[in-house]
C-alpha positions in Angstrom: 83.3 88.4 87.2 79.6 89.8 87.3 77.8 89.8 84.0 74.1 91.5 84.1 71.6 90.2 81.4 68.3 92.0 80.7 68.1 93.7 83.6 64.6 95.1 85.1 63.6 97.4 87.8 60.2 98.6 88.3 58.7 100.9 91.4 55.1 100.6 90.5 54.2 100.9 87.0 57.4 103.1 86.8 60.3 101.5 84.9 63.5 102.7 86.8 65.8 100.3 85.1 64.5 99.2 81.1 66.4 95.8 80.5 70.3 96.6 80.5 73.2 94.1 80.2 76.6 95.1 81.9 79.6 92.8 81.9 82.0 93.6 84.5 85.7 91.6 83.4 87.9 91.0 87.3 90.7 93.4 88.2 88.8 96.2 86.3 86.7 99.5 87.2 83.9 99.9 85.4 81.6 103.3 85.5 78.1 103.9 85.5 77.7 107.3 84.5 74.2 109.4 83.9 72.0 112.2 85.3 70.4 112.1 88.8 67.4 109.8 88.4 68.9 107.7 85.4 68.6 104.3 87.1 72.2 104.0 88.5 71.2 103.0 92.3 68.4 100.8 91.1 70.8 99.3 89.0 73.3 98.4 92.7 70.7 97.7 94.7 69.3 95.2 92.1 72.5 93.8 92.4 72.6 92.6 96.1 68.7 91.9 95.2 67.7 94.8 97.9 64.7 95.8 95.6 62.8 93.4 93.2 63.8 93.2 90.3 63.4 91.3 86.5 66.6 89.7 84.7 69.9 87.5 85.6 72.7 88.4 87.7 75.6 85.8 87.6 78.9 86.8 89.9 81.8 84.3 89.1 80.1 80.9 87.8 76.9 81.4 90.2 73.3 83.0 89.4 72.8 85.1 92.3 69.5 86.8 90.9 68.0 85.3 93.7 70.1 85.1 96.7 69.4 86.8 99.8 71.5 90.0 100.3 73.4 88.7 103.3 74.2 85.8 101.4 75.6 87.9 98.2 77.8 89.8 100.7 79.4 86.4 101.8 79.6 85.5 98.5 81.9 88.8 98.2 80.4 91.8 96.8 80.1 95.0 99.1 78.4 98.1 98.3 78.9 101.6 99.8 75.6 103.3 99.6 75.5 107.1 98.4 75.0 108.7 102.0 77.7 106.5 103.2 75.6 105.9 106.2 78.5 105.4 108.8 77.3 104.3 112.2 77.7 108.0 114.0 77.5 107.3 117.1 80.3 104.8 116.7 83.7 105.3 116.6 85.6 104.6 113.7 87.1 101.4 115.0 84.1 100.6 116.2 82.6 101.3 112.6 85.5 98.9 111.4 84.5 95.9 113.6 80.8 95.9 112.6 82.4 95.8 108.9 83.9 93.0 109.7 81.0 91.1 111.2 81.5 87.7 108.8 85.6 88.6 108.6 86.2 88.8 112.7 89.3 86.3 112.7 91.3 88.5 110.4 89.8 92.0 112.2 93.4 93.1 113.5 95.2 92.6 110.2 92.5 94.5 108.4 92.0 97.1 110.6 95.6 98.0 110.1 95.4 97.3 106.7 92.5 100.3 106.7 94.4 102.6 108.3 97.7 102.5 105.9 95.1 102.7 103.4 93.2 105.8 104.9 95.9 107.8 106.7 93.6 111.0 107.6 91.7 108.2 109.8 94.7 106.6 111.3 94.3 109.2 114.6 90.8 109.5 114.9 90.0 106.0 115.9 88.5 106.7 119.1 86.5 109.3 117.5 83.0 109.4 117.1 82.4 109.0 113.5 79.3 111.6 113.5 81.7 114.4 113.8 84.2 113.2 111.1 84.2 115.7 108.3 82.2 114.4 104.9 85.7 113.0 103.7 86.5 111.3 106.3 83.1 109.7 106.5 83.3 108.7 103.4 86.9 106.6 103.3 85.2 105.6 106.7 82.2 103.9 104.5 84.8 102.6 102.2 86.9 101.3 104.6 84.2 99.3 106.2 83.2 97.8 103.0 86.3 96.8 102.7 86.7 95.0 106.2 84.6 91.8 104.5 87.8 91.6 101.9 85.1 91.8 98.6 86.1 90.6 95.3 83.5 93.0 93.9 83.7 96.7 95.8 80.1 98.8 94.6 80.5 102.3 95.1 77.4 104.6 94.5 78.5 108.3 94.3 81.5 108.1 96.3 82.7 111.9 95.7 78.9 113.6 96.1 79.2 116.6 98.3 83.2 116.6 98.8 85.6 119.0 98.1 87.3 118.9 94.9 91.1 117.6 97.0 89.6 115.2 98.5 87.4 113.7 95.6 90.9 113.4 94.2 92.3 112.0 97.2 89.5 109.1 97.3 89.7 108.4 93.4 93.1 107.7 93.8 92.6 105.5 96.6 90.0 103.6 94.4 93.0 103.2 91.7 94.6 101.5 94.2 92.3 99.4 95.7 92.7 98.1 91.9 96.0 97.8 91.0 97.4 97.1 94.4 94.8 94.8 96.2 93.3 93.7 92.8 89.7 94.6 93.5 87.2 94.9 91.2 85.1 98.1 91.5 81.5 99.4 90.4 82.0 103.1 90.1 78.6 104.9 90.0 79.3 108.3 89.4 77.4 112.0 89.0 81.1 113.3 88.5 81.4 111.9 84.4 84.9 113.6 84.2 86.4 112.0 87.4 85.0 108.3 87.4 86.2 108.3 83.5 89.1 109.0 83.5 89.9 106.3 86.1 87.6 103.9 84.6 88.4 100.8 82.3 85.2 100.6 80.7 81.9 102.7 81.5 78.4 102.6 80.6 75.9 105.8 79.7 72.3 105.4 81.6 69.6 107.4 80.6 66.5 107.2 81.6 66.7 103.7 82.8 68.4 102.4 79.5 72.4 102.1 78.5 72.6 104.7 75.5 76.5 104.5 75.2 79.4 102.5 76.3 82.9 101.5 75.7 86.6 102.0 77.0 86.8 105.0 80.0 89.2 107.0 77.2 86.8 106.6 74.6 83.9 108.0 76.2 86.3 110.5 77.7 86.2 111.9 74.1 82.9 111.4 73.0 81.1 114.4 71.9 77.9 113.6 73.3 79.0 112.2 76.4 81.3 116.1 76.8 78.3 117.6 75.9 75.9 116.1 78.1 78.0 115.7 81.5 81.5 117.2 81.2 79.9 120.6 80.2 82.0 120.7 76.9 
């Protein structure tokens, strides 16, 4: 579905991302994994070609290396920025419409569909989503993503600052989002242990440059990869 070939991001003279290759298969989550710093957002943001960037990114049969961002949405890839960044001085359905802002014919049958999917924001729609808890904010984010029905969902540190129910709460939404709604998902993940074991195939980043990769399981029981971010 999205296949990544020499991949270059530079802020300055400062290489952030060294020339990776990622292939991403469809109905699959794949992992970036890696220390603060280690190129992952670069790497997303090259994606939707928010930053410049050196290299080739192809999503089905079309080189979108250098499409406009608004464009790449259309074409069906959605990111959730770390931050989430959820309008909060809107309320969550409010939040849910401006996700839908290319989608608005099929708002009402998504919306629902959003709220199955996130119960603990099914009774806070009127609410302002500034006073939503981290959590909620978060499936918030997610859920807006989502309103624009991707074929590629980007997620970029989904579980940073949650508690440790409701990261599990929100991985197993993201399992779902997969094997129910057959989305395909770019994890990017401080939390090794968490994203891998959900994860089809993952990818190692260090200092700009892919140092390992293979199956979710495999790296699961990699020495290096325990040693280096599942404190083992």
């Amino acid at each position: 579905m999205l296949s990544i070939q020499n991949l270059e991001v530079y802020y300055g003279v400062i290489a952030a991302v060294r020339g990776i290759s990622i292939e991403i298969n469809e109905g699959t989550i794949v992992t970036l994994i890696g220390a603060n710093g280690a190129g992952k957002t670069s790497t997303l943001n090259a994606i939707v070609n928010s930053i410049r960037k050196k290299g080739t990114v192809q999503f089905g049969k079309q080189d979108i290396s250098r499409t406009k961002t608004h464009a790449i949405i259309q074409e069906g890839i959605a990111l959730v920025p770390e931050g989430r960044h959820v309008f909060i001085n809107l309320t969550v359905d409010e939040n849910l419409r401006m996700g839908a802002f290319n989608n608005d014919d099929h708002f009402e049958r998504l919306r629902e569909e959003m709220y199955a999917l996130f119960p603990r924001l099914d009774g806070k729609r009127e609410q302002m989503a500034g006073t939503l808890s981290g959590g909620e904010q978060q499936m918030l984010a997610i859920a807006r993503a989502l309103m624009s029905e991707p074929k590629l969902l980007m997620l970029d540190e989904p579980s940073l600052g949650l508690a440790p129910k409701i990261v599990g709460e929100l991985f197993e939404i993201i399992t779902e989002l997969k094997e129910k709604k057959g989305i395909t998902i770019l994890l990017v993940e401080q939390n090794a242990f968490a994203a891998l074991r959900i994860a089809d195939y993952g990818y190692v980043l260090e200092n700009g440059s892919i140092t390992l990769e293979g199956p979710g399981s495999e790296l699961l029981g990699n020495d290096e990869v325990r040693k280096k971010y599942l404190g083992g």
